[in-house]
N, C-alpha and C positions, 0 to 999 in steps of 0.2 A: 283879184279878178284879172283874167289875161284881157290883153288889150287887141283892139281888132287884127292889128298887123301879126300879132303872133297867134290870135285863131287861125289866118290866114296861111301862115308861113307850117302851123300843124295840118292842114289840109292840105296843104303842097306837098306834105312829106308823107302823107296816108296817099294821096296817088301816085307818087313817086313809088315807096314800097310794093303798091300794088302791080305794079309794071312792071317790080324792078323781076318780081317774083316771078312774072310769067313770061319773064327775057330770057332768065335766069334758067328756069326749068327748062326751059327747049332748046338749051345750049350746050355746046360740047365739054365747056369749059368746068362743069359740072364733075366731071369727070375724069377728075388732076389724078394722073397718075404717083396715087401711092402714099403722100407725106404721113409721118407716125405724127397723128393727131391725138390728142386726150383731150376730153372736155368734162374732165376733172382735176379740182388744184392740186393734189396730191402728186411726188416726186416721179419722173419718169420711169420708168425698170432700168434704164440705162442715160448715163449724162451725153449728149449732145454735145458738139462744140458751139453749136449756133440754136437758140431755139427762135422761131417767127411764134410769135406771141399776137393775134388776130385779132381784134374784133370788128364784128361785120355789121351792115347795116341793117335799118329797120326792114322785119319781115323776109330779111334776105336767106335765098336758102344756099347750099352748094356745102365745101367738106369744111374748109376758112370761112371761105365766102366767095358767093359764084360771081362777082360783079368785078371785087378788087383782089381779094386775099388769096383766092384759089391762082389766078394768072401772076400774082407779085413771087407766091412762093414758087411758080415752078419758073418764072425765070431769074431768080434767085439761086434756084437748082442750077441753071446752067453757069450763071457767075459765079460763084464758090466752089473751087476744087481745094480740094486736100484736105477740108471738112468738114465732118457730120452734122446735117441741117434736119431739125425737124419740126412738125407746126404744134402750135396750141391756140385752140379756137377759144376764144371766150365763155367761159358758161352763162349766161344771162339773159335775159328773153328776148332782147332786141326787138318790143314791141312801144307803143303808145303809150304806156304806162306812166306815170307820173313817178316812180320809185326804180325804171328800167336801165336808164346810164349806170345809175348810182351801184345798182347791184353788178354793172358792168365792174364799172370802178375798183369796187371790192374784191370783185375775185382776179381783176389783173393784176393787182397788187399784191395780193393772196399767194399767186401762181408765181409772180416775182421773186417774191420775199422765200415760200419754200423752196424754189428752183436754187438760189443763192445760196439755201445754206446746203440742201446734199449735194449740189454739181456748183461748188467755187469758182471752178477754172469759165463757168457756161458763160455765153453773151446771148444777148438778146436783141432782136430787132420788135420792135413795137409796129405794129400797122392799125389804121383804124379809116372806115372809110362809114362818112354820116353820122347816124349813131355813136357809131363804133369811135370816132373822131372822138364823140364828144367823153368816149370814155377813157380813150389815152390822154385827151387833154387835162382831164379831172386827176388822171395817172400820176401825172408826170407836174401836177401841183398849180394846174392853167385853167380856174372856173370854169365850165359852161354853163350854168347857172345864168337863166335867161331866155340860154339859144336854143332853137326848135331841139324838142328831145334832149335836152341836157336836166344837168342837175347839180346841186352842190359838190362839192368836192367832200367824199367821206373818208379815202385813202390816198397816202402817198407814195410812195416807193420810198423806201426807205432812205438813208444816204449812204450807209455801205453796199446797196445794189446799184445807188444810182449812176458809176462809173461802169457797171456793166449792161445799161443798158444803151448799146454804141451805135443805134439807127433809130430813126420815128418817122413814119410814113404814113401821111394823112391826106384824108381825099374826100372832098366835098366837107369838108369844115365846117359845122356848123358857125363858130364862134366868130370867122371870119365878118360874117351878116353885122357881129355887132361890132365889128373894127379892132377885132381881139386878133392876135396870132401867140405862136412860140416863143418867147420871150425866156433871156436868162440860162440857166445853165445847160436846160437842152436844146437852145437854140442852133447853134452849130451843126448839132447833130440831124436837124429836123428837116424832110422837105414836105411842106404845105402847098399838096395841087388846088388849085379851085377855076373850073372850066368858066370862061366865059358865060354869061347871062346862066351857071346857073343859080336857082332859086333858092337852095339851099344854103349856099358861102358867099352870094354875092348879093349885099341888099341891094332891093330892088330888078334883081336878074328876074326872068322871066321865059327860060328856053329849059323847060323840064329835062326833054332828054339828054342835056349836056350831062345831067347827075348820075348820067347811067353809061356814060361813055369811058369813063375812070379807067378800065379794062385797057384803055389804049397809051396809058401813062405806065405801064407795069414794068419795061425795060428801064425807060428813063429811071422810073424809083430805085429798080434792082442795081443798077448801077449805081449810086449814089450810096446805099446802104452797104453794098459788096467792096468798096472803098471807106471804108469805116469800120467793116471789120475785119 
């Protein structure tokens, strides 16, 4: 049986979504010029030297994701010259579902693992904002199992991928809440934002819209990622 604080902490994150959705839809941001998206595991028609690997928050709509993923990849765009960057959104429902990270989890790993073996040379940047957090962390071998919208870890990235994947950009964490961060081998690699008061990575926060403001951390990440690879 969940316990009140986490009935609580899932109601926070069902009006957060709802918000996020309809911030989301009337914004420009909506409307990232261009990245060659697939939101299928299967290899791309052509290798990339970079792919941003996305997963986005709950109920979030946009091409990555209109809150974090869609503004990180395109000033991403503008930090990496000489080249080929392209995104992959997550396939997985990014809903309320008790079984939703974990199907996250599996096809990031999924997309990992085949990106690795037809495109060798690729790197990868990992991004995850909410949700999405909880599914890189599950990724990358960091339980959320607990935290709002998490779930056990069912994949991991393997360990012949795991030197290419050489950035992790995480925003509004869930795991945070329970005093969990990045630990270990993709530590170095990782930057972990979590806005003041909010509700979602910081227990006991209480300032909703901080969870929606992530959109203003997107140079700060893209720089930090863009130096890594």
């Amino acid at each position: 049986m969940r316990s009140p604080s986490s009935r609580r902490r899932r109601r926070t994150v069902t009006r957060l979504a709802v918000a996020a959705s309809l911030i989301a839809g009337g914004s420009a941001v909506v409307a990232l010029t261009a990245p060659v998206v697939s939101a299928a595991p299967a290899v791309s028609a052509a290798c990339s030297d970079i792919e941003v690997v996305s997963a986005r928050g709950t109920f979030e709509p946009g091409t990555l994701g209109a809150i974090v993923c869609d503004p990180v990849f395109a000033a991403l765009k503008k930090r990496i010259s000489g080249k080929t960057l392209t995104g992959h959104r997550v396939d997985y429902p990014a809903d309320l579902g008790l079984t939703s990270a974990a199907q996250g989890n599996a096809e990031l790993v999924n997309r990992v693992r085949s990106q690795a073996t037809f495109c060798p040379n690729q790197r990868f940047i990992l991004v995850g904002y909410s949700q999405g957090a909880n599914v890189v962390d599950n990724s990358i071998g960091i339980s959320s199992d607990g935290a709002v919208v998490g779930s056990p870890i069912v994949a991991t990235i393997p360990a012949s991928a795991e030197p290419k994947a050489a950035a992790v950009l995480l925003f509004g964490n869930p795991i945070r809440a329970l005093g969990k961060s990045v630990t270990g081998t993709y530590a170095s690699r990782a930057k972990d934002f979590c806005a003041t008061g909010d509700p979602v990575c910081e227990k006991g926060g209480g300032d909703v819209l901080a969870h929606l403001g992530y959109g203003a951390n997107a140079d700060e990440a893209a720089d930090f990622a863009a130096g890594k690879v």
